[in-house]
N, C-alpha and C positions, 0 to 999 in steps of 0.2 A: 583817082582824080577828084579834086572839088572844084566845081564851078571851072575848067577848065585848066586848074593846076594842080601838080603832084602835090602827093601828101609827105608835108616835110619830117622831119626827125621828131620833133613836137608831137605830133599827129600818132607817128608807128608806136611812141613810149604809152599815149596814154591808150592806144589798144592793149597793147600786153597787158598792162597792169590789168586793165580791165578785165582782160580772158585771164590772167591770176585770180584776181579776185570772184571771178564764176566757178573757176576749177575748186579753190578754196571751200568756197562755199557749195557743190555736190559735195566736197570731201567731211562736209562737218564742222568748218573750221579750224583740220588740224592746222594750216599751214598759219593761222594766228596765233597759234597756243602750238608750239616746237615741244613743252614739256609736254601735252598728253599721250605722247608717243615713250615717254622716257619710262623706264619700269628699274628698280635697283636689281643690281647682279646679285647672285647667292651670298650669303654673310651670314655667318657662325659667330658676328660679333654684336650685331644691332637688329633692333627690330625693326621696319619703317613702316611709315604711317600718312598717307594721305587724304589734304582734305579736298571738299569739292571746292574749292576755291583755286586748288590746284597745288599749293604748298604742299612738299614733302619733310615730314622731322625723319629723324634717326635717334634713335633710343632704347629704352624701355617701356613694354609695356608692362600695366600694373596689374588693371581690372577695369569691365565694363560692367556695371550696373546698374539697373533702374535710368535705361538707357541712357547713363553717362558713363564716360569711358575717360579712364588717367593714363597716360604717359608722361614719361619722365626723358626727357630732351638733355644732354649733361652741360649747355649752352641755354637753354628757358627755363631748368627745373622742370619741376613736376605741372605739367600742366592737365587741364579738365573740359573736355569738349565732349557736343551733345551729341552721339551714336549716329543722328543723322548729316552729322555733317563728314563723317569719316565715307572718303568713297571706294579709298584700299586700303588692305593692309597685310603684313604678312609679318610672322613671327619665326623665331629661330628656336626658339623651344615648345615644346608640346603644350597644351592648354587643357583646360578642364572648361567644355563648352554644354550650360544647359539648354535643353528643346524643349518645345511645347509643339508633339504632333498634332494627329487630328481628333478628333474629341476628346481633348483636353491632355492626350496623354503627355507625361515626361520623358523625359528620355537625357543623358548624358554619355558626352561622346568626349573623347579625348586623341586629341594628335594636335600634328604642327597645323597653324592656322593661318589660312590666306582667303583674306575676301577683296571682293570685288566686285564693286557696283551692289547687285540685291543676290548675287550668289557667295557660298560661305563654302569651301570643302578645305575639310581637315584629310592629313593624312599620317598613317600608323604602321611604318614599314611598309607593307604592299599592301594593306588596304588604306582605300579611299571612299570618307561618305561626302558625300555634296547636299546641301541645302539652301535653300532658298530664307533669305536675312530675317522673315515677318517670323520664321519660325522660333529664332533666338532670341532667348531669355536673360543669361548672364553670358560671363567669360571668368576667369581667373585661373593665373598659372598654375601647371601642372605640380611642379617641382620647385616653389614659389617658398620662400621662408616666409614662417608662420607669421611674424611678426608683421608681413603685409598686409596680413588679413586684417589686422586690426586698426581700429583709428578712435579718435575719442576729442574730448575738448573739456577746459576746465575752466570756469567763469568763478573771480573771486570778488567781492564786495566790502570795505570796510569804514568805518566812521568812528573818528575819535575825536572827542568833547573834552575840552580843560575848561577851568577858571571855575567859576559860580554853581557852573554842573558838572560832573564830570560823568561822561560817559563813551560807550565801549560798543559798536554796533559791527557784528562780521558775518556773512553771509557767503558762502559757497554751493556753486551749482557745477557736475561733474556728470560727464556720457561719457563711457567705452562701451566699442559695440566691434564684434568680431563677423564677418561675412565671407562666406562662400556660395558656390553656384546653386548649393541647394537648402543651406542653414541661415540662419539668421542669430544673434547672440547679443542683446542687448541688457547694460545696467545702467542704472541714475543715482544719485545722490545729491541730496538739499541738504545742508544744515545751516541751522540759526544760534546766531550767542548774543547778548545783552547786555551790561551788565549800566548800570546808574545809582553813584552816591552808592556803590562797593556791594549795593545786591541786584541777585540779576533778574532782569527781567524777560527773557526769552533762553533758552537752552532745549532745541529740538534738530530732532533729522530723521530723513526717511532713506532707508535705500533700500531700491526695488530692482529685479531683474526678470526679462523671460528668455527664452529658446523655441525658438522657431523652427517648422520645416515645412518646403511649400509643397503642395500636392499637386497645384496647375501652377501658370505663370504668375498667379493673382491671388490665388486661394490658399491659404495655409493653416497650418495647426500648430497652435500653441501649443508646445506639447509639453510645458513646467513654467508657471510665473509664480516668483515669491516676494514677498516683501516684510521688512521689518520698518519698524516706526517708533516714535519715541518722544513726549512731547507732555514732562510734568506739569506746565500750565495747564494744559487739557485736560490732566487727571490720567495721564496714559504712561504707566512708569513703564510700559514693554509692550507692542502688538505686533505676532506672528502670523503669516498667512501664506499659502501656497494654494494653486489652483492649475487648470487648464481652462482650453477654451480652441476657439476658431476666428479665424479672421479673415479679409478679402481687402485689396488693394483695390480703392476706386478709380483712383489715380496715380500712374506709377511713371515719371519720366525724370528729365533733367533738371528742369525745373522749378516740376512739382511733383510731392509724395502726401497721400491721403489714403489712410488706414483705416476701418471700422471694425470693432472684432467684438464679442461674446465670449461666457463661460462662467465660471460656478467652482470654486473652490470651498476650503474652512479656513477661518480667522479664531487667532487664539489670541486675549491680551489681557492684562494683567495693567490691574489700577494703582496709579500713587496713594490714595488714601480711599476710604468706604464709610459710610455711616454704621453704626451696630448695626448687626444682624444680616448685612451686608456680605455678599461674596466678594473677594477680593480679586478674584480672575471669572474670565465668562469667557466661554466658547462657543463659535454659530458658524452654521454652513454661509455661504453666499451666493448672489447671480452677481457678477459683473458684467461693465459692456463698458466701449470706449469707443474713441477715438483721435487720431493722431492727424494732423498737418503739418507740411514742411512747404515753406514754399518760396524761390526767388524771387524778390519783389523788384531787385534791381542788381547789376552787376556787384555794389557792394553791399546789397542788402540784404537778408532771410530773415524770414517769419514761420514759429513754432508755436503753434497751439497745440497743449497735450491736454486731454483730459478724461479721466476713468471714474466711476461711480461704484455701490456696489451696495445691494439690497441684505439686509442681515435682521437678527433679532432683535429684539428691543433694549435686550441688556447690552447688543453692543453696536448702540447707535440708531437701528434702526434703517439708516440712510446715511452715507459717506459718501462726499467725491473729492476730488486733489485735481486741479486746474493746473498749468503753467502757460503762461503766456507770454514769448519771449520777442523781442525783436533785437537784431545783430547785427551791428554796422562793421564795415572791415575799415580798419584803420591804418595798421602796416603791417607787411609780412603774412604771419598766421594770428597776428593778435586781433580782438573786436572789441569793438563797445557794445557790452549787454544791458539790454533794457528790459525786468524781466517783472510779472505780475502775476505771485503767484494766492490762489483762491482754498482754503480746506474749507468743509463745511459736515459737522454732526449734525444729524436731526435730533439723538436725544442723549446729548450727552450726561455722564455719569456724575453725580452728584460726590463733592470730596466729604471727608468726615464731620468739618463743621459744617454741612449744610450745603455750604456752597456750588452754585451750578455752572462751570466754564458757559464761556459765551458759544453758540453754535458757530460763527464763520470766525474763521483768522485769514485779515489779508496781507499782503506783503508788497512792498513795491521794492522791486532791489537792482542797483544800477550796479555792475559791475566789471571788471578788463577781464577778455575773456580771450584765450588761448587756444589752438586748435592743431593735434597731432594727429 
């Protein structure tokens, strides 16, 4: 009764709801959100994949690393979300999952993988290990074609001049890089061509590579970098070098990646021209150090600062570093606009036969459509 009259049909509706909405709410919410209750049946066909927004795909998984993780949706393509936004997931084939236990140790586990929430348990016929998500490092499939592993990008540049002058300007910049849960496998390539009024004036390229293995989630070893170079202006008709070293991830997410690493190899090179009495090649141990950034500055945007140095003899240089400084705009599909600035610098370059002494820095400014597999 209100005020001395019954309570009409008005009245009884907006009690329920009300005692709906209190029940709902002990319950967590589910009775607002119908999917968090939904989980996929067994399937030999897809993998599925939940975000905390609640959205489910079906698909392919590809690889999780440096806490980003790809799936392949056959309705969205291949898409790329950040590790923490994934709330389940479960896979229909075995995985190759790395750990980082408790004092740093490693550890790799392999079976079919289902997480959920911050627990992760793979299972391998009748065994089963469970973990807890802060523990996991990478993911990549078990039985995965090789060709997965790898991915790369190729940024090309060119400029051509008629009439009065005629000239000839081409620049290519080129990464493949192969990854698994525990290796690492990258190479680069720069080259330059020039040519004005039928002689040229630039004709160089560097390409470098190393192989990684990590030892914690962060810490690794380089365990082979080499590089070759080449760059007659400079008086550099061929320079050989291979090394080791160490490295540690300062920052390692979806976002962002930033690298610093150490190490000491030999360089061996060999000069386009020498003054008398002059050696024609010189070989010197080195210390290198570096470091690397990768970083998303915006949905369409990334920033690559690379740069390595490295201490040697006097006959070969002295002091060397190679700079790149790239910015990468996406444009359509996999293609980008490259904005790219890159820095050499000798401290004591080699004098050629008449005398003459290359200048110590070459810079480069190189715009170029850049491609991404």
């Amino acid at each position: 009764m209100r005020n001395g009259r019954p309570i009409g049909g008005k009245g009884i509706g907006l009690a329920v709801v009300a005692i709906a909405l209190l029940c709902a709410a002990a319950r967590g919410g589910a009775a607002d959100d119908p999917w968090a209750a939904f989980y996929p049946p067994p399937d030999q066909t897809f993998d599925w994949l939940q975000l905390t927004s609640g959205e489910w795909l079906k698909g392919d998984f590809k690889v999780m690393y440096d806490q980003s993780l790809e799936f392949d949706s056959d309705e969205l393509g291949l898409q790329e979300f950040d590790f923490e936004d994934v709330r389940r997931m479960r896979t229909r084939n075995a995985q190759t999952v790395l750990l980082e236990r408790g004092h740093r140790e490693m550890e790799v586990v392999r079976g079919l993988l289902e997480i959920d929430g911050q627990t992760i348990v793979l299972r391998d016929g009748d065994e089963m290990v469970e973990v807890n998500r802060r523990e996991l490092v990478s993911i990549a499939p078990r039985a995965s074609h090789e060709r997965d592993r790898w991915s790369g990008s190729v940024s090309v540049g060119a400029t051509l001049r008629g009439g009065n002058v005629e000239t000839v300007d081409a620049n290519v910049i080129a990464n493949l890089k192969r990854r698994s849960v525990e290796t690492r496998f990258n190479m680069d390539y720069l080259s330059n061509y020039g040519r004005s009024q039928g002689e040229e004036t630039a004709n160089n390229y560097r390409l470098s590579g190393y192989f990684d293995r990590f030892l914690t989630s962060r810490f690794y070893w380089k365990v082979v970098s080499a590089e070759y170079f080449r760059d007659p202006f400079s008086n550099i008709a061929g320079q050989y070098s291979v090394g080791s070293g160490v490295g540690h991830d300062l920052v390692r997410g979806p976002k962002a990646e930033w690298t610093v690493g150490a190490g000491g190899g030999y360089q061996q090179q060999r000069f386009d021209s020498v003054q008398a009495g002059e050696d024609e090649q010189s070989g010197s141990p080195f210390i290198s150090a570096g470091t690397k950034l990768d970083v998303e500055v915006s949905k369409r945007t990334d920033y690559l600062f690379d740069y390595s140095c490295r201490f040697l003899n006097d006959d070969n240089g002295r002091y060397t570093h190679h700079l790149v400084s790239t910015l990468s705009i996406d444009l359509v599909d996999d293609f980008d606009l490259d904005l790219s600035f890159v820095w050499d610098r000798t401290e004591r370059p080699q004098a050629a036969s008449d005398g003459s002494v290359p200048e110590q820095d070459d810079f480069q400014i190189i715009v170029g459509l850049g491609y991404e597999f």
